[in-house]
Structures are given as C-alpha cells and as structure tokens.
C-alpha positions as CSV (number, residue, x, y, z in Angstrom):
1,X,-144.3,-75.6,40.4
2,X,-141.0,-76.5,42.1
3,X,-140.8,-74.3,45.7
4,X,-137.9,-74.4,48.2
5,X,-135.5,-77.6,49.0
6,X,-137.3,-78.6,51.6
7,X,-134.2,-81.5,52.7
8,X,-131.7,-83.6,51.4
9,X,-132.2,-87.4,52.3
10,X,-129.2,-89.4,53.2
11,X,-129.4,-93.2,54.0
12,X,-127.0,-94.3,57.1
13,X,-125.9,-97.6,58.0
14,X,-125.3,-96.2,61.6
15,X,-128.5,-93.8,62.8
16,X,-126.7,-92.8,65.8
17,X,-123.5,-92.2,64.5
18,X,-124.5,-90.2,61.9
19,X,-126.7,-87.8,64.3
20,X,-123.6,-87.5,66.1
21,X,-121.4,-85.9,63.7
22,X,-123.9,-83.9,62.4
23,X,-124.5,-82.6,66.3
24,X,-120.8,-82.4,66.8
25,X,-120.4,-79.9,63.8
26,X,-123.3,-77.8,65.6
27,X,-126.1,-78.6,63.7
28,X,-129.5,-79.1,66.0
29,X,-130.5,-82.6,65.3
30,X,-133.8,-84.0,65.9
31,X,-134.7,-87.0,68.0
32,X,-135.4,-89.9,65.8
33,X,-139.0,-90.7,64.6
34,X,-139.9,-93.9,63.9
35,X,-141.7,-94.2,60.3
36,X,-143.6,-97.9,60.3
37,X,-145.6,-96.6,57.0
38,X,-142.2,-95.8,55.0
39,X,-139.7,-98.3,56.6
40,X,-137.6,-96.0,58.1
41,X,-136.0,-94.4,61.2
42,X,-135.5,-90.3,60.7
43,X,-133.6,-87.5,62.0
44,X,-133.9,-84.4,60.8
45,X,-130.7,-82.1,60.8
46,X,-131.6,-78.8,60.8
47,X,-129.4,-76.0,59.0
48,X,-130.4,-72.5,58.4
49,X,-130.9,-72.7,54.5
50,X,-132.4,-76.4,54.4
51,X,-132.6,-79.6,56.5
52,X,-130.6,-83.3,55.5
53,X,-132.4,-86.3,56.6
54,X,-130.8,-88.6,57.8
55,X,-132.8,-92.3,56.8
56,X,-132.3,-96.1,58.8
57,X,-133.9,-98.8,57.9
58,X,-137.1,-99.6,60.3
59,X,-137.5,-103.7,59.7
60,X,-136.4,-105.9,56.8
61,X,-138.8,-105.1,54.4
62,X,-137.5,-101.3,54.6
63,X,-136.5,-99.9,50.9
64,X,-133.8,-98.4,52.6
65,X,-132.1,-101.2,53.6
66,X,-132.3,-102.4,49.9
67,X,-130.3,-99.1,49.5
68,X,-127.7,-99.6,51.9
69,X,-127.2,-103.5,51.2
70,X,-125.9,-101.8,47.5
71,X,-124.3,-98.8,49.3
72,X,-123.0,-100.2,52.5
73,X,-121.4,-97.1,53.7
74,X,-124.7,-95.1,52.8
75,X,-125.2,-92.2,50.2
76,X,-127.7,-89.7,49.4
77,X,-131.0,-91.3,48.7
78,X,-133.3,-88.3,47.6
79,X,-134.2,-84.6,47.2
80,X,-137.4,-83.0,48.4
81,X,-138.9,-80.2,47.0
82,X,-141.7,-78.4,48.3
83,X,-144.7,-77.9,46.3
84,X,-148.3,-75.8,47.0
85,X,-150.5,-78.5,45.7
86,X,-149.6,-81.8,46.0
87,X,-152.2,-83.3,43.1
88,X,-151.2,-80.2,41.0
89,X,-147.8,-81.1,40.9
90,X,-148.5,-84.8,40.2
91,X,-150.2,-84.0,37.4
92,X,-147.1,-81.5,36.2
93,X,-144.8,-84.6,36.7
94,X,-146.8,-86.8,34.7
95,X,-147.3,-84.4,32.2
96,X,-143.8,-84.4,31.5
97,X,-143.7,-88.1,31.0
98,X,-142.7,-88.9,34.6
99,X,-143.7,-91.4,36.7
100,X,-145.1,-91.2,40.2
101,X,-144.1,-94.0,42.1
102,X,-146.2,-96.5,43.8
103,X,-150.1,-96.4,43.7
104,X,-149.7,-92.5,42.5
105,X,-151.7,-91.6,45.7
106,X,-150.0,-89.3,48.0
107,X,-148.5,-90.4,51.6
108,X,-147.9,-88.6,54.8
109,X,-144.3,-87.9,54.5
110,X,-142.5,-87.4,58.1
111,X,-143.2,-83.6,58.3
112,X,-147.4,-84.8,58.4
113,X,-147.5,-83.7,54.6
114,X,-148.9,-85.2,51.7
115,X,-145.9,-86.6,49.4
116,X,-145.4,-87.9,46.5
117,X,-141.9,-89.9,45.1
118,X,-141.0,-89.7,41.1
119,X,-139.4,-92.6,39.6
120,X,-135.4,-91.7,39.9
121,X,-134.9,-92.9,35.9
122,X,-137.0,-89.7,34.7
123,X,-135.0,-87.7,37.1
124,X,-131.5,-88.4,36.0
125,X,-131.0,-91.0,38.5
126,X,-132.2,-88.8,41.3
127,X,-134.9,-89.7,43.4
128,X,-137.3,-86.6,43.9
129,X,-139.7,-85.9,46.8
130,X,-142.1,-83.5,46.6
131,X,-144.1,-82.8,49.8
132,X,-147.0,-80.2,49.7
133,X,-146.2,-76.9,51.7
C-alpha cells in the first residue's frame, strides 16, 4: 500500500526564516501557499529524493499553532506517504486497528490531492499523511 515519501512536515515558529536557510543551503524553495482549510501557511522545499514542508500557523484556531505553543522552537510534525487509492488505503489503515483522524473523509492536501491523517498513537507517536498519487 505504502508508495514513495512524498515529504517530511516540519512546523516553524518563523515561516520566513526557515525558507531562508533552507534556500541558503541551495535547496529550491517554494513561495508560500496559504491553506485556510488546514490552518496553515506552506513552503515546500524541494530536494532531489523527497520534499520537507515547512508548516506556519494560518490564524488561531490553526492545529499547528497548538504544536508550536508545546514545541516553541518547532519540530517535525508529520510524514506523508504516497498512496494509489486514497479510500483503499483508508480501509488498510483501519484494518489494522488504526484510526483515521477527523470525519474519516479525505481533504485536498496542499499538492490538490486527496489526503487522509492517521491518529499519531497507532503510529508510534508519528503522525502519518497519506496523499493519493
């Protein structure tokens, strides 16, 4: 079921900052996308295996800055994997005895994908993305 690491998602106090170092290392760096349906601010960081995502909280109701209010200095907030069939692998997860998070209906995720989130207890304290390729 699982496909390619489609990104790593890392939540950042400082959006701007954080583009910048990536940029300054060489890495082409996306402008950043505003996200109203998820709460967030994105830039994508694009490296030749894999992308980071780099996440800023959009409002106060974001879940992100939830995250960064218990990790001030930021962290790594999730792993996305890439799937073929985004209700297939919902169904694989749950067979498993993991949850789906939220309503259990898919969301377009930033790349204008179907995704899905799994509850990060079932994942060994990982939250896991998977977006339908």
């Amino acid at each position: 079921m699982l496909g390619p690491l489609n990104h790593v998602a890392i939540a950042v106090p400082d959006l701007a900052a954080a583009t910048d170092r990536y940029a300054q290392l060489g890495a082409k760096v996306s402008p950043p996308q505003d996200l109203p349906e998820h709460g967030v601010t994105i830039v994508f960081v694009e490296l030749p295996n894999t992308k980071i995502e780099l996440l800023h909280p959009l409002g106060a109701a974001s879940p992100i800055a939830g995250f960064l209010e218990k990790n001030p200095a930021g962290g790594i907030h999730h792993l996305c994997f890439e799937v073929a069939d985004i209700g297939a692998a919902a169904e694989t997860v749950r067979a498993t005895g993991a949850r789906i998070l939220g309503d259990g209906t898919p969301k377009i995720g930033a790349h204008g994908k179907p995704v899905l989130f799994a509850h990060p207890k079932d994942f060994h304290g990982a939250l896991v993305e998977f977006e339908e390729s």
